[in-house]
N, C-alpha and C positions, 0 to 999 in steps of 0.2 A: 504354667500357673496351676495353683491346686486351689480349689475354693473351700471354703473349712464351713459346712451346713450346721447349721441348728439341729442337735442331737436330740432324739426321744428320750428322756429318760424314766419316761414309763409306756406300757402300750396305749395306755388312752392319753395320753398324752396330745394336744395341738398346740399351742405356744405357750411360749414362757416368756421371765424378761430376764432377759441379760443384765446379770445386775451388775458384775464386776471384769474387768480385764486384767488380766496377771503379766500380760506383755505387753511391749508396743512395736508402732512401726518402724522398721529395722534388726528387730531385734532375730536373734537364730533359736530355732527348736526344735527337738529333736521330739521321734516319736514316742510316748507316754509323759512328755511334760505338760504338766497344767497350766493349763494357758487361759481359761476363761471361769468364774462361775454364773450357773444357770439357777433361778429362780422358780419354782412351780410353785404355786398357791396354798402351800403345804410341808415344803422343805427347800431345798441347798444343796447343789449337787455342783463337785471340780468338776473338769471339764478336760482331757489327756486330748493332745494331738496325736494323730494317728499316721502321720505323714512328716517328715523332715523338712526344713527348710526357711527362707527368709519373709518375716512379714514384711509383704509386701502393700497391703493396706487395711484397714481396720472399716468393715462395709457398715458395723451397727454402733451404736454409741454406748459405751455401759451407761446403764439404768434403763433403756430401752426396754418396754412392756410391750407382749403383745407380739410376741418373735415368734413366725409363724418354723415348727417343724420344718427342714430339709429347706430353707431358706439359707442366702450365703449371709455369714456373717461377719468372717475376714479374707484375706487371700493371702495364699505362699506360693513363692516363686520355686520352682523345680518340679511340680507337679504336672498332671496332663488331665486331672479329671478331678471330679466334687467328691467331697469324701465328707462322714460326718464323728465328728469327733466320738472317741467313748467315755461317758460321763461312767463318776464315781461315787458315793456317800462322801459330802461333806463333811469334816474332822470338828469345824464351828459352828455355831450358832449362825440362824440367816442372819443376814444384814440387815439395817435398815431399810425401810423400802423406800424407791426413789420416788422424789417429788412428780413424778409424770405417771404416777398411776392412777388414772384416771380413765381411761380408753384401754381395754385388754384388748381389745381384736380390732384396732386403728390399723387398718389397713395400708399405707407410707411403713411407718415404723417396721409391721411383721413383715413384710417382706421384703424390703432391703436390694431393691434394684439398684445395680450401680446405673447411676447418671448417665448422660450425656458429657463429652467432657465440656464442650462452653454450656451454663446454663446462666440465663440474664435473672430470671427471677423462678417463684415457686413453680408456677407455669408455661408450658409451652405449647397451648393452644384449646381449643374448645371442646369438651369431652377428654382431654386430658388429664393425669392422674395429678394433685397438689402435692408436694414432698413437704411435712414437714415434721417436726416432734412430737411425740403424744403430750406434752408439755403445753406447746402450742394450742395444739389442737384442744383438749381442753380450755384454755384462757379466752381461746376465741369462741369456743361455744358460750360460753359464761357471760359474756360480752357481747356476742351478735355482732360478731364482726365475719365478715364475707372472707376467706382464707385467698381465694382467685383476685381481691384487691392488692394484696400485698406483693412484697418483694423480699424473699429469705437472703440472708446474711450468713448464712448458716453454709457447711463444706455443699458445695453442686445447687447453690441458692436455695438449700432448704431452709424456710419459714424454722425460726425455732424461738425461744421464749422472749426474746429482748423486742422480737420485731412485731409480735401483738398485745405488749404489757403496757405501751403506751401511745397505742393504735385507737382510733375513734373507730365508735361502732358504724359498720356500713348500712349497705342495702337489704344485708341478709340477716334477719331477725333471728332472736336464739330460739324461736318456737322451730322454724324450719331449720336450724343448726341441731336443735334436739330430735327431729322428725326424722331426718337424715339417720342422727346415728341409730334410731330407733329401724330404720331399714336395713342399715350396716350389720344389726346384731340378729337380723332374722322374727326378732318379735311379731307378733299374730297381732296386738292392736297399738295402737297410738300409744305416746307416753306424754302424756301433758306436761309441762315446766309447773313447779309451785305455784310459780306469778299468775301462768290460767287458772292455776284452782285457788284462786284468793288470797294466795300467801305473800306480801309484800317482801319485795328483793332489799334486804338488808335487814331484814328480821330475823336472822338467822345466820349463827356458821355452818360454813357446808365443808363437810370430812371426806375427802376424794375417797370411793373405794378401791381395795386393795384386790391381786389377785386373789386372795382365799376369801373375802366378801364376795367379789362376785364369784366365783368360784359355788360356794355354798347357796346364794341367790339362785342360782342357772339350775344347779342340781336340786335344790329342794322344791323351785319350782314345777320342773318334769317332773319330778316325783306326783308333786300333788297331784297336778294337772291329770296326768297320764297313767298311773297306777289306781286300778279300782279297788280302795283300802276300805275298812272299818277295824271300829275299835271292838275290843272286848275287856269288864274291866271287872276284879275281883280283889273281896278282901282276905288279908292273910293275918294271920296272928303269930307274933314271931319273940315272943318271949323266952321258948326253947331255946329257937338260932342266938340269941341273946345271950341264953346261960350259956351255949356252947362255943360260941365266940372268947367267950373270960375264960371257959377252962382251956381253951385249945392255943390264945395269948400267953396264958401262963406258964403250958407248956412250953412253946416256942421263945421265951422272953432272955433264952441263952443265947438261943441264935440269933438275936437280934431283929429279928422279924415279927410283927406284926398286923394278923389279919383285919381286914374289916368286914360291914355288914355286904359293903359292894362285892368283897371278893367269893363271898359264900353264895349271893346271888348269884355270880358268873358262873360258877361252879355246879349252882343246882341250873341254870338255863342250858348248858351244856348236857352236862345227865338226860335231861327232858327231850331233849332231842333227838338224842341215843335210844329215846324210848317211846319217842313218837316222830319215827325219823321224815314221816309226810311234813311235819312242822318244819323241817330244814331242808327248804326246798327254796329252787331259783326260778322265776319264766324266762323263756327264751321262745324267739320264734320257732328255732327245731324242737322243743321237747321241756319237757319239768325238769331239771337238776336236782335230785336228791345225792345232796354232798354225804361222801363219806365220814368227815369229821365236823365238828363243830369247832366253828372259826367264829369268835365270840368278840362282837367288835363293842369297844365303850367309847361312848362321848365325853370327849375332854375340851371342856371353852379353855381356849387361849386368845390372846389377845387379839382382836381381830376377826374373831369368828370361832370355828367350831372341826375337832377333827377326830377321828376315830381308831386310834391303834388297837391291832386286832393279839388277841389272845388266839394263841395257832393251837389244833388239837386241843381244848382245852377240855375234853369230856377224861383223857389221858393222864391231867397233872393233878398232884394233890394241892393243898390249899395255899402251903408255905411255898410253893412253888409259883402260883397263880401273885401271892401277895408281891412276891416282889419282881414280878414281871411288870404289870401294874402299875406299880412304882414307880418303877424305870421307863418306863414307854409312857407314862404320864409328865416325868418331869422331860424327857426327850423333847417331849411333844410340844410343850410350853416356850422349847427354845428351839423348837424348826430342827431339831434334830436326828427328825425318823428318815429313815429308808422306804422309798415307796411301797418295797416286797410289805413293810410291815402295818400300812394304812391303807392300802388297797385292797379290794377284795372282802371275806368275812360273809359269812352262812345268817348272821343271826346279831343285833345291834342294842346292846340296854344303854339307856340314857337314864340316868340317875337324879332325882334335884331333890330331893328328901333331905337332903341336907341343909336346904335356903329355905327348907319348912313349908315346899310345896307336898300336898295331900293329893292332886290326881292330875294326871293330865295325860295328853296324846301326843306321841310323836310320828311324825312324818317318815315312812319309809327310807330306809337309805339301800338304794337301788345298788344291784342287782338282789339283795337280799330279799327276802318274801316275808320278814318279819320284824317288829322292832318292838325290845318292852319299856315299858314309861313306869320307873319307879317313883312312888312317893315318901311322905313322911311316917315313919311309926308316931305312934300316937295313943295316950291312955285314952281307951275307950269301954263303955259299957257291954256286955255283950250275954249272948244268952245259951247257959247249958243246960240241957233238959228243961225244968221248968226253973232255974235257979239264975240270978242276975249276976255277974264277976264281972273282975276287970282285967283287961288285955289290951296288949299294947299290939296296936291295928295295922296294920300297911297296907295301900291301894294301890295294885298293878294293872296297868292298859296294856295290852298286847294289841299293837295296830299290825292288821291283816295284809297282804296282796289277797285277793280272792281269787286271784287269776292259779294262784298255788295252793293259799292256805282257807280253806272255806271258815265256816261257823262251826261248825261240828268239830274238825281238827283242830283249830285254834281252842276250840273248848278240850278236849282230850288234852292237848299241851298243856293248858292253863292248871287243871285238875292234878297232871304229874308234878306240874312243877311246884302246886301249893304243897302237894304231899314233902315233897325234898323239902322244903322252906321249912314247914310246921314239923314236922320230925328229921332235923337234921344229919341224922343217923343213918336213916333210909340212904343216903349218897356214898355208904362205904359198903355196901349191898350190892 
């Protein structure tokens, strides 16, 4: 027998959810057939068998969240040892996500021990593990119902969605159903229910989160928490970049491309970098990372939350080359269709909302990066030259710090380069 593990399909990778099976049991395959896809918080990745042979049982159920890494997830007969499949870029858009996303790291689900073969119900004694859905297991938190009362219906007597949907609440109240999982996820303080903090149970629908909500939660949490940041925030006058945007569109308007105001930003943040290379720096416990190139990641909201495809070298490429990268890696992105190489990782992260007619704001670190800039909206504004009153169309950028890499001083040096690129956009072919 060969057990087929839960593949990484990045290095920081710890689970994912299995969201689909492409085989079943009985069925024969051969090694590089795709047999499963995997789920990350962020894309859609096939799944090749790496080993020949008969499915012999299917250990995890598709839509299964929470599927811990080098955990078994099916078995083939002719095998002698665990092997873990090699994942590929999925060709489709992700799938919907299953109704049991609710619990990412439900401990039953990720790891996927095969049973006992007679199991009478979810339990088999005191201090023993409950098997059952993350399906479940959500309904019965929501409910306050005790999981160790019940009896799973489900394959090896796991509890799954029929056997707590119209189960009466027990002994175990959903404040310690939530307290639990609040110890399950590692949290530093308690997490009160609504219903503690005033808010009446039925006042509201509640939207299970998905891998990349919590996903985003977890990370921008540590970020806040744990990264000692400040902002730095400066006006820019960008009427030039304006005129040079329509002649450099017009040029371009054979090829069918396109520039925008974002893409000139990425362009000049890049440069800037190049030119105050302490500003593209990473911490680490061994040493400061001053990266060779600028890897320029942009925030893209898609549905669900929030992701970042990174502009690779981008101090290297010209502008029409940037614009339809951008493009591309934007609309990819909106449909789950990036490759990890190309959202992981990135030296330096602009988040943009100048376009929803936000005027300033700060954004939150995205780790391991040591910097992030917060663009806002242009805007006609007053302004003053020599002793003379004009008008100019104004832009407010935040550049939120690590200080652990990028002090006051360098973030001001940055900040200074990169007004220069903006306000004379010329200076960037220098």
């Amino acid at each position: 027998m060969t057990d087929i593990l839960m593949p990484a399909l990045s290095p920081t990778m710890e689970e994912g959810t299995l969201a689909k099976w492409l085989v079943k049991k009985g069925d024969t395959v051969a090694a590089g057939d795709v047999i499963a896809e995997i789920e990350t918080d962020k894309a859609t990745m096939e799944v090749e068998a790496v080993d020949e042979g008969v499915v012999e049982e299917i250990l995890v159920e598709a839509g299964t969240e929470g599927v811990k890494v080098n955990a078994p997830i099916a078995r083939l007969s002719g095998g002698t040892e665990a092997k873990a499949p090699e994942p590929k870029a999925a060709e489709k858009a992700a799938p919907e996500p299953a109704p049991s996303k609710a619990e990412a790291k439900s401990e039953p689900a990720a790891k996927a021990e095969p049973a006992p073969a007679k199991v009478a119900s979810a339990k088999s004694g005191a201090g023993e593990r409950i098997f059952a859905s993350p399906l479940a297991r959500r309904i019965a938190e929501q409910k306050g119902l005790d999981l160790s009362t019940l009896t799973g219906s489900g394959p090896h007597g796991r509890i799954i969605e029929r056997d707590v949907k119209d189960a009466k609440p027990g002994a175990k109240p959903a404040a310690t159903a939530a307290a639990a999982s609040t110890e399950r996820r590692g949290e530093t303080r308690p997490v009160q229910s609504l219903q503690q903090m005033g808010i009446p149970e039925g006042s509201y629908d509640l939207i299970p989160l998905d891998g990349m909500r919590k996903t985003v939660a977890r990370r921008m949490t540590d970020s806040f928490r744990d990264v000692p940041h400040f902002p730095l925030t400066i006006d820019l006058e960008i009427d030039r970049l304006l005129e040079a945007r329509g002649r450099i569109n017009k040029m371009l308007e054979k090829d069918g491309v396109k520039v925008s105001v974002n893409d000139i930003i990425l362009k000049a943040c890049a440069v800037a970098l190049k030119r105050v290379p302490e500003a593209n720096a990473s911490y680490s416990p061994e040493g400061v990372a001053l990266h060779h190139h600028a890897d320029i990641a942009m925030a893209v909201a898609v549905e669900g939350g929030l992701i970042t495809p990174i502009i690779r070298k981008c101090e290297t490429k010209g502008l029409a080359q940037i614009a339809a990268e951008t493009k591309d890696l934007a609309e990819r992105a909106r449909t789950r269709k990036l490759k990890p190489e190309e959202f992981q990782g990135g030296t330096f992260s602009v988040s943009n909302l100048g376009m929803f007619g936000i005027k300033s704001f700060g954004s939150i670190i995205n780790e391991p990066q040591g910097a992030i800039l917060s663009v806002g909206a242009g805007t006609k504004q007053p302004v003053v030259r020599g002793d003379q009153l004009a008008i100019a169309t104004v832009m407010s950028v935040t550049m939120t710090c690590d200080h652990r890499v990028v002090d006051g001083a360098t973030g001001a040096r940055w900040l200074e380069a990169f007004k220069a690129l903006i306000e004379e956009p010329l200076a960037m072919m220098v």
